[in-house]
C-alpha positions as CSV (number, residue, x, y, z in Angstrom):
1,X,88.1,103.7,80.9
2,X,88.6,100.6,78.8
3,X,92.5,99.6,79.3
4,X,94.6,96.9,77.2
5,X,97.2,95.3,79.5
6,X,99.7,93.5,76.9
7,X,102.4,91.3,78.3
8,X,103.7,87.9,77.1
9,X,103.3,85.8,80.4
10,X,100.4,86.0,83.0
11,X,99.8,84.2,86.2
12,X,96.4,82.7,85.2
13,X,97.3,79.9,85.0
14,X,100.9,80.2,87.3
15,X,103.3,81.4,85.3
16,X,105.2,83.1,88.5
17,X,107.9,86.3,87.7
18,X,108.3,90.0,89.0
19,X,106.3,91.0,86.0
20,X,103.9,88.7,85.8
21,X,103.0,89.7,89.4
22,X,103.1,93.4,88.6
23,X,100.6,93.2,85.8
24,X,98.9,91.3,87.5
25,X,98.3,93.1,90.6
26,X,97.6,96.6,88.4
27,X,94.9,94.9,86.2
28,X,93.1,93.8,89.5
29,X,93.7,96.9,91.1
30,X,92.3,98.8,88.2
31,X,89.4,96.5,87.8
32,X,88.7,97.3,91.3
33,X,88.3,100.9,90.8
34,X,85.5,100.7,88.2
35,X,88.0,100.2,85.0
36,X,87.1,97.7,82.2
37,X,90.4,95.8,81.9
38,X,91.8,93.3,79.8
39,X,95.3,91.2,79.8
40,X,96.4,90.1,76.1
41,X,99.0,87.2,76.7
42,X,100.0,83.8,75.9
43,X,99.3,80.5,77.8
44,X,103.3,80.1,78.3
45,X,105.1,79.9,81.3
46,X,108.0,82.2,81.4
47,X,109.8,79.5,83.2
48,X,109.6,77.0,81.0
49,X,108.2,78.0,77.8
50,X,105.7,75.8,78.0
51,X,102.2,75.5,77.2
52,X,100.4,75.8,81.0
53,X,96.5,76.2,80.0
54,X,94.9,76.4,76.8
55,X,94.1,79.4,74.4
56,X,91.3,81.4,74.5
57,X,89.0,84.0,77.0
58,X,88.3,84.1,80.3
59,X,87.6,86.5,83.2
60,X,89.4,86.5,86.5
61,X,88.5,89.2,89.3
62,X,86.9,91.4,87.1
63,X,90.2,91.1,84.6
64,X,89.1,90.1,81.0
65,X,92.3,87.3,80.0
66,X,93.0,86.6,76.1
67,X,95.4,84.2,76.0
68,X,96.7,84.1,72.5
69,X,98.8,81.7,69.9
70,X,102.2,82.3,70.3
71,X,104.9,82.3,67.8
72,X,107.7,79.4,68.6
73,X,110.2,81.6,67.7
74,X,111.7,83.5,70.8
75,X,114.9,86.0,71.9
76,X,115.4,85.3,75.2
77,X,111.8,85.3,76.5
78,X,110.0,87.6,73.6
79,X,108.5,85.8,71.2
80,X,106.0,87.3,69.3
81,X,102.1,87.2,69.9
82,X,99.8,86.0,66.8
83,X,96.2,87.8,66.6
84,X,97.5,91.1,68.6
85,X,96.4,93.4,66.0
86,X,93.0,91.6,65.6
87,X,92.4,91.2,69.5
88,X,93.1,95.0,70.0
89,X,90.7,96.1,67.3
90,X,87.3,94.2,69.1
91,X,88.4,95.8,72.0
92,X,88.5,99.0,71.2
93,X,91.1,100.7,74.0
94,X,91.0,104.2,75.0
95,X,94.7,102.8,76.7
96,X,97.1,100.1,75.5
97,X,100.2,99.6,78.0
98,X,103.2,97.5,76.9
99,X,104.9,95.7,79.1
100,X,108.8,94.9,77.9
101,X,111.2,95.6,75.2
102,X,109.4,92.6,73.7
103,X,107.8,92.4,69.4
104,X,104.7,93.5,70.6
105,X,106.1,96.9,71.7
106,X,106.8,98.0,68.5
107,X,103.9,96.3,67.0
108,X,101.3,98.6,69.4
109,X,103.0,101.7,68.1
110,X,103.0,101.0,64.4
111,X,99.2,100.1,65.1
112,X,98.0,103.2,67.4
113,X,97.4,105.8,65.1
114,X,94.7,103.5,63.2
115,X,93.3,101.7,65.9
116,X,93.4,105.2,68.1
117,X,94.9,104.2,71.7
118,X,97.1,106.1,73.3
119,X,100.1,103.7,74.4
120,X,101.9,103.1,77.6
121,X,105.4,101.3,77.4
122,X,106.7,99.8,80.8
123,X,109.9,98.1,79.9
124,X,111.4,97.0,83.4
125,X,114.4,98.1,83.0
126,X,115.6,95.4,80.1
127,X,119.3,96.3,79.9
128,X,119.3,94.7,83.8
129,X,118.5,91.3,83.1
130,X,119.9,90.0,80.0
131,X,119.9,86.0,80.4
132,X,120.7,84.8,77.6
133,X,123.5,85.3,74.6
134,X,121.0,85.5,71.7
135,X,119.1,88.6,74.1
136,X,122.8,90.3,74.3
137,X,123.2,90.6,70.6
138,X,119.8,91.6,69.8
139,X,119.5,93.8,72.6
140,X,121.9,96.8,71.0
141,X,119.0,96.7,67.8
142,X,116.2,96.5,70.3
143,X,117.1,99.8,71.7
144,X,117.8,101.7,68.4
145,X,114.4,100.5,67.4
146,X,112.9,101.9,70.5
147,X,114.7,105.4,69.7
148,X,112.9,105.6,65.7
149,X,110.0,104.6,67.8
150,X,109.7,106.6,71.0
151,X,107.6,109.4,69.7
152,X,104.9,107.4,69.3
153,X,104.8,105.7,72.1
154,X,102.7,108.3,74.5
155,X,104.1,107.9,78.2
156,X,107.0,105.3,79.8
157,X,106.3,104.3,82.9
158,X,109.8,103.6,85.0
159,X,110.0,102.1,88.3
160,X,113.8,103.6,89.6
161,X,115.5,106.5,89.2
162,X,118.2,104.5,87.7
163,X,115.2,103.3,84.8
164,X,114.4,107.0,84.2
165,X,118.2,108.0,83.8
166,X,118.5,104.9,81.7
167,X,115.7,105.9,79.5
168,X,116.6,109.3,79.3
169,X,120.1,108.7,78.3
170,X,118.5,106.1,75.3
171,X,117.2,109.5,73.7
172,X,113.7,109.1,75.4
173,X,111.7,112.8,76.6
174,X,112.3,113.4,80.3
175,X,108.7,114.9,80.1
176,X,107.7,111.1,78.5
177,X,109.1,109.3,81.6
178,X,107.4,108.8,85.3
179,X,108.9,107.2,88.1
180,X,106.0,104.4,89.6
181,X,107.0,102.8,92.6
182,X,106.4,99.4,91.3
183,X,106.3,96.6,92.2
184,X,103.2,97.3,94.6
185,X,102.4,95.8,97.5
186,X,98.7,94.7,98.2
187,X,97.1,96.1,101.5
188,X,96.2,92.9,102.9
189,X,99.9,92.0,104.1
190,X,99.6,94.8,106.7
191,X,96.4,93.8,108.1
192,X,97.2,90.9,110.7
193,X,99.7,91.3,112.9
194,X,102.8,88.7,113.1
195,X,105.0,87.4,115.4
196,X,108.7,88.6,115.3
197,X,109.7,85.5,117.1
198,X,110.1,83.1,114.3
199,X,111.3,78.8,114.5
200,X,112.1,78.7,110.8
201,X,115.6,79.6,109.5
202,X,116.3,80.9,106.0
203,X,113.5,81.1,102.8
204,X,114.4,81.8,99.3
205,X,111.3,82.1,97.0
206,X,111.5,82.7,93.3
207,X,112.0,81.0,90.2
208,X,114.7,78.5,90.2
209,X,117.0,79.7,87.2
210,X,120.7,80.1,86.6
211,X,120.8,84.2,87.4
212,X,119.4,83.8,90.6
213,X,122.5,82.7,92.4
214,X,121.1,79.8,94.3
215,X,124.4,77.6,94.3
216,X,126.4,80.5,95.6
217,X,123.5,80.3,98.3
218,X,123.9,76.3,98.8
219,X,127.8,77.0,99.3
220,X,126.8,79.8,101.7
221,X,124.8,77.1,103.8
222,X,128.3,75.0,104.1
223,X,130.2,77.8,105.6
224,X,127.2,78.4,107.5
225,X,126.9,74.8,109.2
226,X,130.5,75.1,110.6
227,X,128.9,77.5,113.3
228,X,125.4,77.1,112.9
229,X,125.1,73.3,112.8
230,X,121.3,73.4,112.8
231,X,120.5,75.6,110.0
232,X,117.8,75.1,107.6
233,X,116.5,76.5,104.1
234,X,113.7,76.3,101.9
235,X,114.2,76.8,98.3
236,X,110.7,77.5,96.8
237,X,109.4,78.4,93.2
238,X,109.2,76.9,89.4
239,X,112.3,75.2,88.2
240,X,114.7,75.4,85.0
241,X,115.0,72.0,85.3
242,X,118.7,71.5,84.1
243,X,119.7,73.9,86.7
244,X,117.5,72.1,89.1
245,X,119.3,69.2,88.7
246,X,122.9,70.9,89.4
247,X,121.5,72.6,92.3
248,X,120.5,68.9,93.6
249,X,123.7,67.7,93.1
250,X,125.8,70.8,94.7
251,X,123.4,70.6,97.7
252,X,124.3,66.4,98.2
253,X,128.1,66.8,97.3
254,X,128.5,69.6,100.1
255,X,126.0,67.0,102.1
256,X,123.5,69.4,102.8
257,X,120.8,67.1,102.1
258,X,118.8,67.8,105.6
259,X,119.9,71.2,106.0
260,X,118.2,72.2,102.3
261,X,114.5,71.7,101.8
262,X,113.6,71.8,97.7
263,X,109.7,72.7,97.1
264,X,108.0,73.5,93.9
265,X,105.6,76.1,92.6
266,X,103.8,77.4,95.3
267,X,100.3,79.2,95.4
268,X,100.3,82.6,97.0
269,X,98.7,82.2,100.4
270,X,101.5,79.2,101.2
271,X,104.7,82.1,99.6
272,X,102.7,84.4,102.6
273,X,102.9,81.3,105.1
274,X,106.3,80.3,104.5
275,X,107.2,84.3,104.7
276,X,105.7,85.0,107.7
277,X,107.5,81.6,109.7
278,X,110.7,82.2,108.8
279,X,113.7,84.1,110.3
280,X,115.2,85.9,107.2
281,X,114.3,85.5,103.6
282,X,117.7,85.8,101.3
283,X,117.9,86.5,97.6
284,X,121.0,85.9,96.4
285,X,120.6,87.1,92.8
286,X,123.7,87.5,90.2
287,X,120.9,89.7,87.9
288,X,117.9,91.2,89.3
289,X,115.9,94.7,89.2
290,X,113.3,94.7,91.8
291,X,111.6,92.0,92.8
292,X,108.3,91.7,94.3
293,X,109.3,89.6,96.8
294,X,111.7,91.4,98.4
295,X,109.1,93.9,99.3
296,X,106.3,91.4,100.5
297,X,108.8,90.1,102.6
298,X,109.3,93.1,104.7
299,X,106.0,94.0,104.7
300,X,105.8,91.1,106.3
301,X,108.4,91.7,108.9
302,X,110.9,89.3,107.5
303,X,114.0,90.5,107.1
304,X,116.2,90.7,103.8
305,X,120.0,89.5,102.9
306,X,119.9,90.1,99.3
307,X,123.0,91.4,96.9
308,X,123.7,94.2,95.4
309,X,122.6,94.5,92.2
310,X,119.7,96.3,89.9
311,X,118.2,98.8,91.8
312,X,117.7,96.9,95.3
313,X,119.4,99.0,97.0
314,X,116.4,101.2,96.3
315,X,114.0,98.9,98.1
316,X,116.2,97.4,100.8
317,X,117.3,99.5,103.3
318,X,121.2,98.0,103.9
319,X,121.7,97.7,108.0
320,X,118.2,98.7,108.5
321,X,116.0,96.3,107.1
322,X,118.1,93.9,105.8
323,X,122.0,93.1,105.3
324,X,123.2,93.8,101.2
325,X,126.3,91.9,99.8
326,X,128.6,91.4,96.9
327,X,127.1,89.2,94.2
328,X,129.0,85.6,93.8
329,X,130.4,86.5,97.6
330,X,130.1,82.7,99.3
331,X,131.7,84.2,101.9
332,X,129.6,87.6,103.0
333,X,126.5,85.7,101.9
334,X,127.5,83.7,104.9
335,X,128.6,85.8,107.3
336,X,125.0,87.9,106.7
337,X,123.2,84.3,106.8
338,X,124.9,83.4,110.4
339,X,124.3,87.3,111.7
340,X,120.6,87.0,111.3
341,X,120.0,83.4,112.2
342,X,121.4,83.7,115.3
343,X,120.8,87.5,116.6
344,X,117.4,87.5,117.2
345,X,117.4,91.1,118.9
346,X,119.2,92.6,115.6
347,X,115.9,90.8,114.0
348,X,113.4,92.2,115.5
349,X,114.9,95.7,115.1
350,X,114.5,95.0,111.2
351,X,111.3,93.1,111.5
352,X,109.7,96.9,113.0
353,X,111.7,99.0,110.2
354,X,110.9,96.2,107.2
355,X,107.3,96.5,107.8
356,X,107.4,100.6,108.3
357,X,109.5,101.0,105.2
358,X,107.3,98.4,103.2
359,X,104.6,100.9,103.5
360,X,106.3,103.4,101.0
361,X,105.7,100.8,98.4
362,X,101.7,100.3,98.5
363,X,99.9,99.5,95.7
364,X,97.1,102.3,95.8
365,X,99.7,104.6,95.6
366,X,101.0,103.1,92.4
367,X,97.8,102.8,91.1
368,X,96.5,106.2,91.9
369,X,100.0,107.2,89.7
370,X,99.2,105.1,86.7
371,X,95.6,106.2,87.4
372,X,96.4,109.6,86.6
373,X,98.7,109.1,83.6
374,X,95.9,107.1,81.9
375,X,93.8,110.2,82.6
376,X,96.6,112.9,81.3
377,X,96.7,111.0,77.9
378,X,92.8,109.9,77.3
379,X,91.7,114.0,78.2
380,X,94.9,115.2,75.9
């Protein structure tokens, strides 16, 4: 089966974000298994914005990667892809799926019926993570677009039963929508064993952006040195750089200098590394869905403090494999920060449950899911 991938941002080269791993992983996955598949992006970073590699074609693990002009007009972070249209008809797709309630959504299903695809939209549940004003005004259009457009897009892939009710209440077909368990975790992460007994104290790795919560974090880590004198944390990923800054300064006016260790981008077997030497990996998000790392953390034994929002609670299992808390709450961030630093028994109950639970969340199984959609609609 030959299967279009379209997504605005891809992580060749590094553009890192919960969907840019997700797509990523599934095109790999899919190539794997025999499927000729191709990834239609830009060379953008989602971080950023910025140009990261140049346009043009190449082929990574059996994925075929356009990268594509982009316009420099964006809502939030859709902007609009030039040469879609042209780049879908040489490839000639017997499956085109959409990721986000981005231009190109829309674009796909005005094209399909010409071009003769059957289409795939997997939005991520946009209503979630709205950063910015200009995406909050738009968004209300966005969605009545999606209603005059629904019928022809073929199948909606969500990946919580809060997406599907979310989706269904938008005026989408119940029949239309299928809950995958995304995002998947690759097998590889439960094939070493690891140490329970861990040096390290706190991780956070992610991108480094407003709606992530990382100064209610660095004010945790003040509370959290008035017991726990010793405590350290590593803040890893790409970086808004205005927010960097602020982050910087909150961190040396609380005089946390030693006890908060800033690193950029990282590549993927270091974000494993780091993982799987640390105590407890915290994800203090004001905005989130479900992010990938929370589940390659546990898989790799580490457990989570994260807060309560999106549809984490779905993926974290609160008192089991991790501690959930109030978004914006310095003080129960804390008080779940100084819990799991110090009680290493309580720790290694979690790190035996994280990994167990982690294994709902496979990627074959995802994969065999989408497998079988793409199947359902190409035999129709």
């Amino acid at each position: 089966m030959r299967v279009v991938i379209v997504c605005t941002y891809y992580p060749w080269p590094p553009s890192v974000g919960g969907v840019e791993t997700i797509v990523r992983n599934t095109a790999v996955e899919l190539a794997k298994r025999g499927h000729e598949v191709h990834i239609v992006t830009t060379p953008l970073d989602v971080t950023t914005g910025k140009p990261v590699a140049r346009s043009g074609v190449e082929e990574r693990d059996g994925v075929v990667v356009h990268k594509l002009k982009p316009s420099w007009v964006k809502i939030g972070y859709a902007r609009i892809i030039h040469g879609l249209r042209e780049e879908i008809a040489k490839i000639k797709p017997d499956v085109v799926h959409a990721h986000n309630l981005h231009p190109h959504l829309f674009q796909l299903a005005e094209w399909k019926k010409e071009l003769r695809y059957k289409l795939v939209a997997e939005l991520h549940h946009p209503a979630i993570e709205l950063d910015f004003l200009i995406q909050k005004l738009v968004f209300p259009y966005a969605v009545f677009a999606l209603r005059l457009v629904n019928k022809r897009i073929d199948s909606f892939i969500a990946h919580t039963e809060i997406e599907k009710k979310w989706l269904v209440n938008k005026g989408i077909s119940e029949c239309k929508v299928h809950v995958a368990r995304l995002p998947g975790i690759r097998p590889e992460l439960f094939s070493t064993p690891i140490k329970s007994s861990r040096q390290k104290d706190v991780i956070y790795i992610g991108r480094i952006v407003p709606r992530k919560g990382l100064h209610v974090l660095i004010r945790a880590v003040s509370k959290v040195k008035e017991y726990t004198p010793n405590v350290r944390v590593t803040i890893a990923g790409p970086t808004d750089p205005k927010y960097f800054k602020k982050l910087v300064s909150l961190a040396r006016r609380l005089r946390l200098e030693k006890a908060i260790v800033f690193k950029n981008y990282i590549p993927e077997d270091e974000k494993y590394k780091l993982l799987k030497e640390h105590k407890v990996f915290v994800l203090p998000s004001l905005k989130d869905y479900t992010p990938n790392i929370v589940l390659e953390a546990q898989a790799l034994g580490t457990p989570i403090i994260s807060t309560k929002v999106g549809a984490i609670s779905e993926i974290v299992l609160d008192g089991e494999t991790g501690i959930l808390v109030e978004p914006g709450n310095v003080e129960h961030l804390a008080k779940a920060v100084k819990i799991l630093v110090s009680n290493e028994k309580f720790r290694k109950r979690m790190f035996v449950k994280a990994r167990e639970f982690a294994k709902n969340f496979t990627l074959g199984k995802v994969i065999n899911h989408i497998e079988k959609i793409y199947n359902q609609l190409v035999s129709a």
